[in-house]
N, C-alpha and C positions, 0 to 999 in steps of 0.2 A: 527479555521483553520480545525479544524476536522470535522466540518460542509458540508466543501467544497471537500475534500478529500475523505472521506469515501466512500462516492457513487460513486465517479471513480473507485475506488480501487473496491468497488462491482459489477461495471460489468467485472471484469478479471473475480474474484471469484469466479461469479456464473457461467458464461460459462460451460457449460455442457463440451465441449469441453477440457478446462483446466484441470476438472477432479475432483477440490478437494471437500472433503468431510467431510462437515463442523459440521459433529460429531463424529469429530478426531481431529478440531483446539484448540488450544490455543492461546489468542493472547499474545506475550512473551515480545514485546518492543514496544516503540516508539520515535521518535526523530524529533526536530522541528528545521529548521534552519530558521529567517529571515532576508530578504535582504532587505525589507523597506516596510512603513507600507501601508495595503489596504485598502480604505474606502470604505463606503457604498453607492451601485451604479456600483460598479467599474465592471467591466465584465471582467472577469477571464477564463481561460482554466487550467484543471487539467491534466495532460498526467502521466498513471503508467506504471512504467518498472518494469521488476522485474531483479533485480540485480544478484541475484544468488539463485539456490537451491541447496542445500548440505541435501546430507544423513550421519545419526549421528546413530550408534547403531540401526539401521530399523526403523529410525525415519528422516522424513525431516524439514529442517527449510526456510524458504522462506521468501528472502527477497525483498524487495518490494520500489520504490522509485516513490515518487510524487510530479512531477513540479507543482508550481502553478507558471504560466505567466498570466500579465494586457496586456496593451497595450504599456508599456514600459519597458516586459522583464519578467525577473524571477524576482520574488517576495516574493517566499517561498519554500522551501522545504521540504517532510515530508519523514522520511523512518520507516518502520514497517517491524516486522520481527514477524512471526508466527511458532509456534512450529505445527508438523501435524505427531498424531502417529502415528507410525507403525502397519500393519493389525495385531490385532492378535491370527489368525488364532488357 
């Protein structure tokens, strides 16, 4: 699953835009739920939200949520959550 996921999740990531600066990450969790199994073949879309960012002592944690949908639905769900230190300065 992680196969599938990771590189959706790497174009938020990398987004110049987004901001983060990934020598300050740690990656802290991951969690996998699934709803039923995907074969090979199967054509999948992965879409990342990010659920929330919360600042912790000048430190943010981001958390992160990835649908995998086939053609009949959701199919899996990954959530990741990354530790990102604080500047310092």
């Amino acid at each position: 699953m992680i196969s599938l996921t990771l590189p959706a999740a790497d174009r938020l990531i990398d987004d110049p835009d987004f901001g983060l600066d990934w020598g300050r990450v740690l990656h802290r969790e991951q969690r996998f739920a699934y709803h039923r199994d995907l074969r090979a073949g199967d054509a999948v879309t992965c879409t990342v939200t990010v659920e929330s960012i919360k600042t912790v002592a000048g430190s943010d944690l981001l958390s992160l949520r990835t649908a995998v949908d086939d053609a009949e639905g959701l199919a899996a769900e990954v959530w990741t959550t990354l530790f990102v230190a604080g500047d310092p300065q």
